[in-house]
C-alpha positions as CSV (number, residue, x, y, z in Angstrom):
1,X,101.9,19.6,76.2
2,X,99.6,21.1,78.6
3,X,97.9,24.0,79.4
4,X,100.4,25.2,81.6
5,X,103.7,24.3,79.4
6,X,101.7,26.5,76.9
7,X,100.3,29.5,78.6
8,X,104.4,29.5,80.0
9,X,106.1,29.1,76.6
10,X,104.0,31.8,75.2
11,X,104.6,34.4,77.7
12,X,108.3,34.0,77.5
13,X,108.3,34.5,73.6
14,X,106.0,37.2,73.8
15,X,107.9,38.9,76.8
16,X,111.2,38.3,74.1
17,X,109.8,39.6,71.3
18,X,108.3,42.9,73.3
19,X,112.2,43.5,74.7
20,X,113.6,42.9,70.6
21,X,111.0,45.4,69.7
22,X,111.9,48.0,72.4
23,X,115.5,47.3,71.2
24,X,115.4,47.7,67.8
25,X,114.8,51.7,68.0
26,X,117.4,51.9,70.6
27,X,121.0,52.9,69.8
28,X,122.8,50.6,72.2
29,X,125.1,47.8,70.6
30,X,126.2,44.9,72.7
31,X,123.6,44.1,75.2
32,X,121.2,42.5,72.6
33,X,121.5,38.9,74.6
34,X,120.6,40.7,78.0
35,X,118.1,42.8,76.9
36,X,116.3,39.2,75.4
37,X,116.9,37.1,78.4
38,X,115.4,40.0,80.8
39,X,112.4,40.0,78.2
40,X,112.3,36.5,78.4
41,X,112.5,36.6,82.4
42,X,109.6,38.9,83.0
43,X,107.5,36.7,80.5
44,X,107.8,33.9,82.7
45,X,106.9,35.7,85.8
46,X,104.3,36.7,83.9
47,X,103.2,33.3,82.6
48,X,103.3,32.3,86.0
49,X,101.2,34.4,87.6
50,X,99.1,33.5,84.9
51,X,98.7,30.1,85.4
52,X,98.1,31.3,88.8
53,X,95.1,32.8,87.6
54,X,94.3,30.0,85.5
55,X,94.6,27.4,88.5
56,X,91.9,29.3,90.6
57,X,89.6,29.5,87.4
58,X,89.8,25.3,87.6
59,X,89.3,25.4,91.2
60,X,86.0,28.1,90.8
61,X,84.7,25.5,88.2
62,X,84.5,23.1,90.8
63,X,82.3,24.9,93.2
64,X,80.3,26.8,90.4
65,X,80.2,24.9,87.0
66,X,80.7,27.0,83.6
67,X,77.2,26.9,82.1
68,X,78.8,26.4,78.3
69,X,82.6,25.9,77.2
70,X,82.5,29.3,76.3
71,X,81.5,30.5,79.3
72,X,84.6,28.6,81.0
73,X,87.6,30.3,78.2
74,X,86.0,33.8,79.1
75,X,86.1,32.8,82.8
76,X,89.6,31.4,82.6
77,X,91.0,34.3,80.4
78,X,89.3,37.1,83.1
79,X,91.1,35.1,86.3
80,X,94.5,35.3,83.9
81,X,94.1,38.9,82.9
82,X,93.2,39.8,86.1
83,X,96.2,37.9,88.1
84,X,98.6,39.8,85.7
85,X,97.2,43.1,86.3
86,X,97.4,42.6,90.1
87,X,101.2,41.4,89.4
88,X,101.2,44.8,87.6
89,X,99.3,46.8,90.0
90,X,101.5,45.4,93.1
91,X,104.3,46.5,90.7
92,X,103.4,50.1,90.2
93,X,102.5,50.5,93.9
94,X,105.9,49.2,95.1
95,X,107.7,51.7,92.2
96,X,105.5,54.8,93.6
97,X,106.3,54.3,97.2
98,X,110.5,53.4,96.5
99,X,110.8,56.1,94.0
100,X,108.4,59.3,95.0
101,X,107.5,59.4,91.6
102,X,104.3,62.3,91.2
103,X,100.9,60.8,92.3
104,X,99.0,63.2,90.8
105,X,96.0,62.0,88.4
106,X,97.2,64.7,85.6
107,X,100.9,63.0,85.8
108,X,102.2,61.0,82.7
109,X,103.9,58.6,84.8
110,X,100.6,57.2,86.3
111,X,99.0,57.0,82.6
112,X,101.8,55.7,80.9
113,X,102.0,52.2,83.8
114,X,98.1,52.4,83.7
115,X,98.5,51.6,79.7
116,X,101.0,49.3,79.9
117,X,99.6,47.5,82.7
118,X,95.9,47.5,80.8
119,X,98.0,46.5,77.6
120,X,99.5,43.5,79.5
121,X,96.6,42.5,80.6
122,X,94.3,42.9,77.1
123,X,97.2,40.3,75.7
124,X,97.0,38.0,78.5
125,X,93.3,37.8,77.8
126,X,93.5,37.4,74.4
127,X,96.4,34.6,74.8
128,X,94.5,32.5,77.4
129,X,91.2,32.7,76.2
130,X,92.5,30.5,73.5
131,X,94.4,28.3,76.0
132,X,92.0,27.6,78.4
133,X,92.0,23.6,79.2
134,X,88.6,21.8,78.3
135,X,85.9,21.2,80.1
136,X,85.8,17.7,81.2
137,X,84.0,15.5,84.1
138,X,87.0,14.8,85.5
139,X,87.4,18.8,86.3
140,X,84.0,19.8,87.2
141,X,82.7,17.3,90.1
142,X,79.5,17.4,91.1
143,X,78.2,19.6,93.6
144,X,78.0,18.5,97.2
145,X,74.5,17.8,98.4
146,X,73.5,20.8,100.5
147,X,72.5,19.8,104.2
148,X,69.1,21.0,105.3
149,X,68.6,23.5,107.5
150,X,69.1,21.8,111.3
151,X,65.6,23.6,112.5
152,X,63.3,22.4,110.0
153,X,62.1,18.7,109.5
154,X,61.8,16.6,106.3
155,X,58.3,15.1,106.0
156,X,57.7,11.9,105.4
């Protein structure tokens, strides 16, 4: 199983297990299955966007090699988080706009999405930092020799 399968597989049971926990205070019988399958839905969008994240953390190692392995989780976890929060951000944008909710700073609304979207993207972090793929030869190429500069000339 790769990274990917994982980082996936582990946002959809976390986005499941947030919805069951929303349920379990609420009073409505019957929807139980819909209410975990929308959990489960948003996990994966999340997940995805993720591994979104994740994929241009690979393809920044490339250009600028992690200088330990633990330099690489932190860098993959940050381009994760970050990816989700956008996802979130985008989100919360797009709600303001359609809904002409208040944007005032001393609103709750705005402080109540800026939580959850900081909360969202805390567990993201702390998910993928212990996901991140290894660092292997095969991931980080060398870096292209740099061409001199076209005015000056190499002695010798």
């Amino acid at each position: 199983m790769g990274w990917i399968s994982r980082e996936i597989g582990i946002a959809t049971g976390v986005g499941a297990i947030a919805s069951a926990s929303e349920m379990g205070g609420s009073d409505v019988v019957g929807f139980e299955p819909l209410v975990l399958t929308m959990g489960a839905f948003v996990g994966v969008v999340v997940g995805t966007v993720s591994v979104v994240g994740g994929t241009l953390a690979v393809q920044s190692a490339q250009v600028w090699p992690p200088r330990s392995a633990w330099c690489w989780r932190h860098r993959f976890a940050v381009c994760s988080a970050a990816a989700v929060f956008l996802l979130l951000a985008m989100f919360f944008i797009w709600s303001v706009s359609t809904s002409g909710m208040s944007t005032n700073p001393d609103s709750s609304e705005g402080a109540w999405f800026m939580g959850m979207s900081a909360a969202c993207a805390a567990v993201t972090y702390g998910c993928t930092i212990f996901l991140a793929p290894t660092v292997d030869s095969r991931a980080h190429p060398r870096r292209p020799k740099r061409m001199s500069d076209p005015g000056t000339r190499s002695s010798g």
